[in-house]
LOLUM-535989 format. One record per residue (C-alpha): residue number from 1; x, y, z. Coordinates in pm, 1 decimal, always signed. Layout:
<recs>
<rec i="NUM" u="X" v="Y" w="Z"/>
...
</recs>
This chain:
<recs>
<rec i="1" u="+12979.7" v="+12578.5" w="+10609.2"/>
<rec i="2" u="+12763.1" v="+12895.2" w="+10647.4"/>
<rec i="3" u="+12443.6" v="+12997.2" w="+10437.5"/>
<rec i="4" u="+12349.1" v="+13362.5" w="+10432.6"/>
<rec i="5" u="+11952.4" v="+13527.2" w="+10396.2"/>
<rec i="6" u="+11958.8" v="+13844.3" w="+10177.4"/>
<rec i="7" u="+11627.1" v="+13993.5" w="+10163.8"/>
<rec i="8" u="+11549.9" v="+14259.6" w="+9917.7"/>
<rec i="9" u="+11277.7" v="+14515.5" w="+9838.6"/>
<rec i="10" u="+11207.6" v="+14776.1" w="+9584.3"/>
<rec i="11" u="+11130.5" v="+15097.0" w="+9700.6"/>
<rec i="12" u="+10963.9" v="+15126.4" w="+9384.5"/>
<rec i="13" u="+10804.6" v="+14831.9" w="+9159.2"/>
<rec i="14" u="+10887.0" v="+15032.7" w="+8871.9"/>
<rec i="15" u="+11236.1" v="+14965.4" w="+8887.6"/>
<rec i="16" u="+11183.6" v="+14591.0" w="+8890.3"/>
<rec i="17" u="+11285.0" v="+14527.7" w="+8526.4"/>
<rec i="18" u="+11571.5" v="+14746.9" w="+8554.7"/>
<rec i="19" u="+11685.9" v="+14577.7" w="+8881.1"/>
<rec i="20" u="+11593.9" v="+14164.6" w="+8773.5"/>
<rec i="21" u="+11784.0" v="+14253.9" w="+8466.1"/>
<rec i="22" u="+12090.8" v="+14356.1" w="+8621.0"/>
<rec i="23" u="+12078.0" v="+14073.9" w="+8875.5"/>
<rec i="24" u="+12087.9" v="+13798.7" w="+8611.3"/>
<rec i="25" u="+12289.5" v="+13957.1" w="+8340.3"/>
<rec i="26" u="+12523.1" v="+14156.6" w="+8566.5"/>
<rec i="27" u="+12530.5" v="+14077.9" w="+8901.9"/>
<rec i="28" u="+12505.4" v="+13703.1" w="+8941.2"/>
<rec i="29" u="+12791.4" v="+13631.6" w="+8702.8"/>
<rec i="30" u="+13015.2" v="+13912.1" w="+8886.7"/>
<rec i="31" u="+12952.6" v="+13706.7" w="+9208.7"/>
<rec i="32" u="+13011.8" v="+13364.6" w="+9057.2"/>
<rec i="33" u="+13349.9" v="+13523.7" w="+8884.9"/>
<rec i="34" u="+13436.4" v="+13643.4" w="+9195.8"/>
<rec i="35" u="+13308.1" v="+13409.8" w="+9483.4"/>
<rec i="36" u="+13227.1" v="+13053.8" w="+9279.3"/>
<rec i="37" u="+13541.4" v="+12925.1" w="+9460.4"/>
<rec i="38" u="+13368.5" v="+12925.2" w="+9791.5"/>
<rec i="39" u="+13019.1" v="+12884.6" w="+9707.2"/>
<rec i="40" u="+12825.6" v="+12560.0" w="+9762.7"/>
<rec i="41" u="+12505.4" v="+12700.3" w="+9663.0"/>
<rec i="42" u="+12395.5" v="+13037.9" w="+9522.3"/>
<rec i="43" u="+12009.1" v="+13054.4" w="+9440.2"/>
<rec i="44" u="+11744.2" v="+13332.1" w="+9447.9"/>
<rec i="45" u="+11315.1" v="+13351.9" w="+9522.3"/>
<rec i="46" u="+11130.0" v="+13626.4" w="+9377.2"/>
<rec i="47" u="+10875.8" v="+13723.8" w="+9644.8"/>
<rec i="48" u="+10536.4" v="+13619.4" w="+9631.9"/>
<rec i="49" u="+10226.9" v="+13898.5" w="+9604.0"/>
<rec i="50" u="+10256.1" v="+14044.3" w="+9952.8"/>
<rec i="51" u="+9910.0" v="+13909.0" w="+10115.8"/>
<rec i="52" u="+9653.4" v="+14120.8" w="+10245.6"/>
<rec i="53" u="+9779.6" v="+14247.1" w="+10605.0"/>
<rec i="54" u="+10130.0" v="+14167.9" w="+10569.0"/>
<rec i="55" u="+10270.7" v="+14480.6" w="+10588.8"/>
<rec i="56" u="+10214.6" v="+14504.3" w="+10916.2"/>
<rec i="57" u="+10504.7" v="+14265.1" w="+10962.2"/>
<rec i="58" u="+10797.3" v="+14441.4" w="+10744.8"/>
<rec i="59" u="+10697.7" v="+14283.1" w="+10394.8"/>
<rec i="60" u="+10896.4" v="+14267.0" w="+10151.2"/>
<rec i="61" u="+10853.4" v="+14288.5" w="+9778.3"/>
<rec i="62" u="+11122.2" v="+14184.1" w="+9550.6"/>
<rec i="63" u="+11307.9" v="+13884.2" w="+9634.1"/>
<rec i="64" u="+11571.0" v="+13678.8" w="+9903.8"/>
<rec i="65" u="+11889.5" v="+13550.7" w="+9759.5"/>
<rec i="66" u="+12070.7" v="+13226.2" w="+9932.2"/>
<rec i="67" u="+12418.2" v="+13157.5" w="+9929.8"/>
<rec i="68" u="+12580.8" v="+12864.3" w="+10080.6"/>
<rec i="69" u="+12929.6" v="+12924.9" w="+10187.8"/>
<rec i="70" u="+13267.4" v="+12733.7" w="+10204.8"/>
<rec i="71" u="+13433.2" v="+13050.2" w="+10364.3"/>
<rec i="72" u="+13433.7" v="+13361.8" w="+10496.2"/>
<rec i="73" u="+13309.8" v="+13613.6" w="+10202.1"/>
<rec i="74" u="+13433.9" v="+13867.9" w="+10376.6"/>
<rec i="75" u="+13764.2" v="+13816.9" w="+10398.5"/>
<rec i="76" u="+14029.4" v="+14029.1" w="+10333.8"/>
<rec i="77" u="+14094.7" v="+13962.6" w="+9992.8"/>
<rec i="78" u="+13737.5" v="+13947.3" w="+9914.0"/>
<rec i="79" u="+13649.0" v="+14258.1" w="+10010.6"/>
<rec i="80" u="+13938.4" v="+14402.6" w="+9826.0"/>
<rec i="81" u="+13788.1" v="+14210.7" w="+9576.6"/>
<rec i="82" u="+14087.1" v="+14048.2" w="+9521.2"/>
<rec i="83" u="+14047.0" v="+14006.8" w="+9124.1"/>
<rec i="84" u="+14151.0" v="+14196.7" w="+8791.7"/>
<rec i="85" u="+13794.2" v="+14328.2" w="+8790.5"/>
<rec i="86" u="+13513.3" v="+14506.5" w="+9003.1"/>
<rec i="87" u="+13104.6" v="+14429.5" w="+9016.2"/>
<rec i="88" u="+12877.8" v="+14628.3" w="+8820.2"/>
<rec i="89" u="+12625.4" v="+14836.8" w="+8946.2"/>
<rec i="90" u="+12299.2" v="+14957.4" w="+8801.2"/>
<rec i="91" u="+12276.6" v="+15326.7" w="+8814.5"/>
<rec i="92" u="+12046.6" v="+15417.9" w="+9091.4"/>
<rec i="93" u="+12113.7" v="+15076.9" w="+9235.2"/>
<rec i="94" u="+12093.5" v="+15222.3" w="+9614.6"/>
<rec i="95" u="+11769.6" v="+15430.1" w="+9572.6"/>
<rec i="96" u="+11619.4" v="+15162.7" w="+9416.5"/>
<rec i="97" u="+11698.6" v="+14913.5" w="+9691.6"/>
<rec i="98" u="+11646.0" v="+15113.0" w="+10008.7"/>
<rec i="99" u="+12011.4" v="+15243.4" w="+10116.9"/>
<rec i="100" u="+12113.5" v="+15573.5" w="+10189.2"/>
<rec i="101" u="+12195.2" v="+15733.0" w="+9869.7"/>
<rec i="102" u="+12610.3" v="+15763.9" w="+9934.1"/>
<rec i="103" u="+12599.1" v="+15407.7" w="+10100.7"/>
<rec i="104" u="+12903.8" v="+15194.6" w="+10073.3"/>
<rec i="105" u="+12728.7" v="+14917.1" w="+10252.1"/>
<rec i="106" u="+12501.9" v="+14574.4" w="+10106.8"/>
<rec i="107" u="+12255.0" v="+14682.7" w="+10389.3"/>
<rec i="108" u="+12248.4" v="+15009.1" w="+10577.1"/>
<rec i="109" u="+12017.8" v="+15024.8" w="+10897.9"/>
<rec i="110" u="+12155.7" v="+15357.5" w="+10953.6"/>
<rec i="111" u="+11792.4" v="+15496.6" w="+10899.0"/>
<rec i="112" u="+11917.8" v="+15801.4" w="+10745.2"/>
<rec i="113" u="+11687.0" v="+15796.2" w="+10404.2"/>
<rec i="114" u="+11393.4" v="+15982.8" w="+10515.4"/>
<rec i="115" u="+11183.9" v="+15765.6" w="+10223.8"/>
<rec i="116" u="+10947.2" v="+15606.3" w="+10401.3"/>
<rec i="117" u="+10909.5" v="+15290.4" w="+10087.9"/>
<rec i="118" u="+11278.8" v="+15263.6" w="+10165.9"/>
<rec i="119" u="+11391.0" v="+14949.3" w="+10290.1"/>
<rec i="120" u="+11778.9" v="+14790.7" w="+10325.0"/>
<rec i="121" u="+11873.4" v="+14446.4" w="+10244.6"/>
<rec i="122" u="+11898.6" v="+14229.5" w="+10563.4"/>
<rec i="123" u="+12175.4" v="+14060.8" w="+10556.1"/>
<rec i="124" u="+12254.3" v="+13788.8" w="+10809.4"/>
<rec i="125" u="+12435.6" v="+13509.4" w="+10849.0"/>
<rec i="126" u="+12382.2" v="+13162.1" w="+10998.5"/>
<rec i="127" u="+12459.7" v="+12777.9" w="+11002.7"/>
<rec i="128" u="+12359.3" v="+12572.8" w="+10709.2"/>
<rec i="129" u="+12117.8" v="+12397.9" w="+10928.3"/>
<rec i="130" u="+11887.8" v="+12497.2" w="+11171.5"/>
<rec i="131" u="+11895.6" v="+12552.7" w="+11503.6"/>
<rec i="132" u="+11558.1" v="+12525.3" w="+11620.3"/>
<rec i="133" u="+11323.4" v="+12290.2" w="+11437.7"/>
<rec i="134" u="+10988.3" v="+12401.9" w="+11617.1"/>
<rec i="135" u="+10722.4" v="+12183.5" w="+11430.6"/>
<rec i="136" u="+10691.7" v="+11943.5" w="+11122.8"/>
<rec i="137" u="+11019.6" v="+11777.9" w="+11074.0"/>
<rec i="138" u="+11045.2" v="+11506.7" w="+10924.9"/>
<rec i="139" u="+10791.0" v="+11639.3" w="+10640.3"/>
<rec i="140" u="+10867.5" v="+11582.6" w="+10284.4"/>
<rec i="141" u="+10799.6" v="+11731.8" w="+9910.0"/>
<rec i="142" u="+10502.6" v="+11544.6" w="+9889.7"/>
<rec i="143" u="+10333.7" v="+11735.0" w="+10166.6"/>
<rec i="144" u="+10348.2" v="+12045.1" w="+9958.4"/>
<rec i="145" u="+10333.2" v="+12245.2" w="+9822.5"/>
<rec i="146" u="+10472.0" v="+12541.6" w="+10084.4"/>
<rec i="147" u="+10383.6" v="+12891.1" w="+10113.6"/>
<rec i="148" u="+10714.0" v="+13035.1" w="+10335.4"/>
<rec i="149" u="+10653.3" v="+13295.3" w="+10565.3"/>
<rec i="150" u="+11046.4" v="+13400.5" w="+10569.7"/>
<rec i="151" u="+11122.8" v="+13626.9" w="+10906.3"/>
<rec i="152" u="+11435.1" v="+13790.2" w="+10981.2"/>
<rec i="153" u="+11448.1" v="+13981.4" w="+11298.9"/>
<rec i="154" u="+11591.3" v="+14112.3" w="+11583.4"/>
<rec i="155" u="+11534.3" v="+14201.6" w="+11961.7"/>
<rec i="156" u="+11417.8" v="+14558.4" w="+12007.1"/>
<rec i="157" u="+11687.9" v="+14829.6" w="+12158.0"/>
<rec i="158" u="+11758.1" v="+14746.4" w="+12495.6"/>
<rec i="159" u="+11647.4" v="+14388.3" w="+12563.1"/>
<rec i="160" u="+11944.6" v="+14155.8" w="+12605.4"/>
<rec i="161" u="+11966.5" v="+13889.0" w="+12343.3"/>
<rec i="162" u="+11911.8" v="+13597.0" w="+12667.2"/>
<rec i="163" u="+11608.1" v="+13777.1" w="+12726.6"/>
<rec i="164" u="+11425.2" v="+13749.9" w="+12362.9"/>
<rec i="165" u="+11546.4" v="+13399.6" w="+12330.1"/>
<rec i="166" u="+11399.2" v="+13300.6" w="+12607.5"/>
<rec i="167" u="+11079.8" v="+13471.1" w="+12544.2"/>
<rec i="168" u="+11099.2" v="+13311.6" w="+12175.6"/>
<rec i="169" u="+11164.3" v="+12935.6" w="+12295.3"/>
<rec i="170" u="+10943.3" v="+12912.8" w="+12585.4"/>
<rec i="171" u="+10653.8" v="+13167.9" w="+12469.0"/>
<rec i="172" u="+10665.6" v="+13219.8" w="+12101.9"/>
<rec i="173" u="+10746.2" v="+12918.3" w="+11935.3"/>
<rec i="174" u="+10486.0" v="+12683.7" w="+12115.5"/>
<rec i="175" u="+10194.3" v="+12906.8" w="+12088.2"/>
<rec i="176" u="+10300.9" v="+12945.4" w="+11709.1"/>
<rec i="177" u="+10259.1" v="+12571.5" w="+11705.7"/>
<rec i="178" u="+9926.8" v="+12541.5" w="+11823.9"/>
<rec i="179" u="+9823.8" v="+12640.0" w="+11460.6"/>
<rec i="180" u="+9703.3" v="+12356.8" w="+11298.8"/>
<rec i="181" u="+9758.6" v="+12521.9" w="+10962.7"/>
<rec i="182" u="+10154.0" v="+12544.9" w="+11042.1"/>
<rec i="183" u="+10306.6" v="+12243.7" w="+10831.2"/>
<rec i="184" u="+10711.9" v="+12329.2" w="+10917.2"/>
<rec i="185" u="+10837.6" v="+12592.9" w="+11182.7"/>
<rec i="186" u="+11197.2" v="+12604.6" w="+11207.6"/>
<rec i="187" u="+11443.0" v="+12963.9" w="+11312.3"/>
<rec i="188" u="+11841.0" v="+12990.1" w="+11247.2"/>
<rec i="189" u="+12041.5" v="+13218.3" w="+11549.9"/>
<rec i="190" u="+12291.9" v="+13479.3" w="+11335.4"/>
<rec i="191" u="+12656.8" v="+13377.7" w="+11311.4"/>
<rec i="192" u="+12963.3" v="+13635.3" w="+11227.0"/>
<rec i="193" u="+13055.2" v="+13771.9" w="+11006.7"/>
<rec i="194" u="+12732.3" v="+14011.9" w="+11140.1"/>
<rec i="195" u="+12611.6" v="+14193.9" w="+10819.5"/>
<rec i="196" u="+12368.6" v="+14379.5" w="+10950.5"/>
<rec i="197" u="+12151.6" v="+14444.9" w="+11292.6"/>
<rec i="198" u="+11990.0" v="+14089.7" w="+11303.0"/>
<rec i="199" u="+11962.0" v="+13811.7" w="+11553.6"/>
<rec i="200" u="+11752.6" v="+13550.7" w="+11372.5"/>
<rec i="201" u="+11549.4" v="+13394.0" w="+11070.1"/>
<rec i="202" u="+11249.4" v="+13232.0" w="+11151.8"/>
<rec i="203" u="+11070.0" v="+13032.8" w="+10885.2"/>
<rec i="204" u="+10685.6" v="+12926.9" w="+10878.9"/>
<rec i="205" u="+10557.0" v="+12709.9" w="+10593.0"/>
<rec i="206" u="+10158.5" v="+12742.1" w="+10525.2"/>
<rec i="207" u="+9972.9" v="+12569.1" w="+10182.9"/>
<rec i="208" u="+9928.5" v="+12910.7" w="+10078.6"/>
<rec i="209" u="+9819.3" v="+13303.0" w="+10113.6"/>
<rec i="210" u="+9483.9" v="+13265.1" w="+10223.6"/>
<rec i="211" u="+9585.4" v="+13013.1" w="+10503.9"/>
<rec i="212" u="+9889.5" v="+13276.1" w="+10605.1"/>
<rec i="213" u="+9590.1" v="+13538.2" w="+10649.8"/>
<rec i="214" u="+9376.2" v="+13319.4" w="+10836.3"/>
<rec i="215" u="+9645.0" v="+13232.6" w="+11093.1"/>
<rec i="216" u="+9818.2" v="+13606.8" w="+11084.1"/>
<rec i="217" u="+9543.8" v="+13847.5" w="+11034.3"/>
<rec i="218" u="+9242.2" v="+13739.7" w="+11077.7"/>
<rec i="219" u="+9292.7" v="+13542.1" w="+11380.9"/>
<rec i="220" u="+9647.1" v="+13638.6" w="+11520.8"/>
<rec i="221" u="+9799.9" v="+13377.4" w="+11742.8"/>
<rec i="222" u="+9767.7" v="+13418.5" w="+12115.1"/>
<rec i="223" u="+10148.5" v="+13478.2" w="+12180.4"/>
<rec i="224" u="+10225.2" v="+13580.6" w="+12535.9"/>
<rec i="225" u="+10319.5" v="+13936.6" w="+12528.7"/>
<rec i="226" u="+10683.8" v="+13994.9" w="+12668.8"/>
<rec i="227" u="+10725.1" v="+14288.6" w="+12901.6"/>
<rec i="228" u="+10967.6" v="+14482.7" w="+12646.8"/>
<rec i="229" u="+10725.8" v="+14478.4" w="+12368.0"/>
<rec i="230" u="+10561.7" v="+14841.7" w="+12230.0"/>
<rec i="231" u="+10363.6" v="+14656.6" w="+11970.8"/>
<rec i="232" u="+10018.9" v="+14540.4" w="+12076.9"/>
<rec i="233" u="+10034.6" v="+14257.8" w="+11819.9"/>
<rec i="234" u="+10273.5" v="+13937.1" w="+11776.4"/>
<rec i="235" u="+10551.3" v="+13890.3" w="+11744.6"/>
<rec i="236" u="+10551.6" v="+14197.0" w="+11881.3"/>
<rec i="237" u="+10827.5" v="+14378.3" w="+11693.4"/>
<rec i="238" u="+10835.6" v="+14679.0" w="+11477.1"/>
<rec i="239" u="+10800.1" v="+14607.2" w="+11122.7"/>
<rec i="240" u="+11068.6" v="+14766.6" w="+10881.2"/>
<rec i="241" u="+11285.1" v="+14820.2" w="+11182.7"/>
<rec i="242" u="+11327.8" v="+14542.5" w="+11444.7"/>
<rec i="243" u="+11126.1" v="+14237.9" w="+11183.9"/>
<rec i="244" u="+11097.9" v="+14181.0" w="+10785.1"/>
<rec i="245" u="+10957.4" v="+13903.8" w="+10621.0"/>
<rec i="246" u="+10930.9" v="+13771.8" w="+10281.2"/>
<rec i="247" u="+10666.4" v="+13519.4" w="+10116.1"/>
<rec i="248" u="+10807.5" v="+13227.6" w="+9938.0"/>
<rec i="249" u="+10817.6" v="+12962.0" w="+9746.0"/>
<rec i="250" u="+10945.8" v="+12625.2" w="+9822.8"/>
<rec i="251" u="+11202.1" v="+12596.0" w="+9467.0"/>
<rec i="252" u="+11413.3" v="+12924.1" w="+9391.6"/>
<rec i="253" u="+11334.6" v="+13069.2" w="+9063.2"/>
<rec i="254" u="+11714.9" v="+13025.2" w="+8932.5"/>
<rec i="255" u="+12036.8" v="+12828.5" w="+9072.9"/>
<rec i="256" u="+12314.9" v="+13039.5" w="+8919.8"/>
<rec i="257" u="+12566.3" v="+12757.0" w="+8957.8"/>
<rec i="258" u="+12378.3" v="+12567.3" w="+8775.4"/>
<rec i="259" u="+12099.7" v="+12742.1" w="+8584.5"/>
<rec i="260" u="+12111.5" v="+12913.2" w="+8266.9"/>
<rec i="261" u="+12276.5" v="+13203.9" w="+8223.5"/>
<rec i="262" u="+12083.7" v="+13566.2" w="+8103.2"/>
<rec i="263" u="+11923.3" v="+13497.3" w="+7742.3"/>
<rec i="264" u="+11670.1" v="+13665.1" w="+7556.7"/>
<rec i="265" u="+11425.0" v="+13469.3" w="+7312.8"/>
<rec i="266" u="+11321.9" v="+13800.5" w="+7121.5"/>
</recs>
């Protein structure tokens, strides 16, 4: 089994109504029609207010969407959808979610949008469980609640993938640890099918904003700083292009296997 991160921003907060309603009346259903079958789990977090500081580590501003999978999604028949009927999609739905205009894609890193609010979904891939618990296991509900600092990333062009990991297991992830504020630390390696340009999710759980900013802005941590790196400040990769992130909750605001579907009270 497989889970898969898809982290989502708005290029423009005024299309979030437009965009949460066609998720839960339009889109969600389409994907349980068409992938229930081989979905364990299928659950989505709207993003928490982006703290003060944050973007200068790829924030994000709408929300990350979970799926737990029993197979490949994108098989052959599923991406020939391989059903009577085809998703719907919001008009404007790529402007609106950072892709090139004529994309085809669920992500495009092609960088060829010259808006600079414009942000793809990353899209990435990776075992149902972790494979790098850092700090904090064995830590339950009770020890909430969690504010999730939610990191996918890759290694900047040109350093080999052996190279980051090492830097990340041996530099990154125990000066990370030194903060006593840290409750869980914890980082998933990508697995194919590759959706996008990503290497990694990295996942850091604080009580809440404030304690983020402490640890992240107002006193970064003292991460060595690898010889590749052309940021002066960790983790030492460039936001909206080699690192996002995405504040969390600990529950998702709606299990669609499970949850209700799209009503209105009004």
């Amino acid at each position: 089994m497989k889970r898969s991160y898809l982290t989502l921003n708005l290029t423009d907060l005024n299309d979030l109504p437009k965009m949460n309603r066609w998720l839960f009346k339009d889109h969600a259903p389409d994907t349980v029609s068409q992938n229930g079958p081989i979905l364990e789990r299928y659950t989505t977090y709207r993003a928490l207010p982006i703290p003060e500081g944050a973007e200068a580590f790829g924030a994000y501003n709408w929300r990350m969407t979970e799926h737990f999978w029993r197979e490949d999604p994108f098989g052959d028949v599923q991406l020939d959808h391989g059903s009577a009927m085809s998703e719907i999609w919001c008009e404007g739905y790529n402007e609106a979610i950072g892709n090139p205009i004529d994309s085809q894609a669920r992500g495009d890193w092609s960088e060829s949008d010259k808006n600079p609010n414009a942000h793809p979904p990353a899209f990435i891939f990776c075992n149902y469980r972790a494979d790098n618990s850092f700090k904090g296991k064995g830590i339950t509900l009770n020890d909430g609640p969690f504010f999730r600092f939610v990191v996918t990333f890759k290694y900047p062009d040109g350093v080999k993938f052996e190279a980051g990991e090492e830097w990340l297991l041996t530099k990154f992830a125990p000066a990370v640890c030194e903060q006593e504020d840290l409750l869980r630390a914890f980082s998933y390696k990508a697995v194919p099918p590759y959706a996008g340009p990503f290497q990694r999710v990295l996942e850091l759980w604080y009580r809440d904003s404030n304690t983020w900013k402490k640890n992240w802005v107002e006193n970064q941590p003292k991460v060595p700083k690898p010889v590749w790196a052309k940021i002066d400040y960790a983790p030492y990769l460039e936001p909206y292009k080699d690192m996002i992130s995405i504040f969390l909750e600990e529950a998702p605001e709606r299990d669609f296997l499970r949850g209700l579907p799209y009503n209105v009270t009004c």
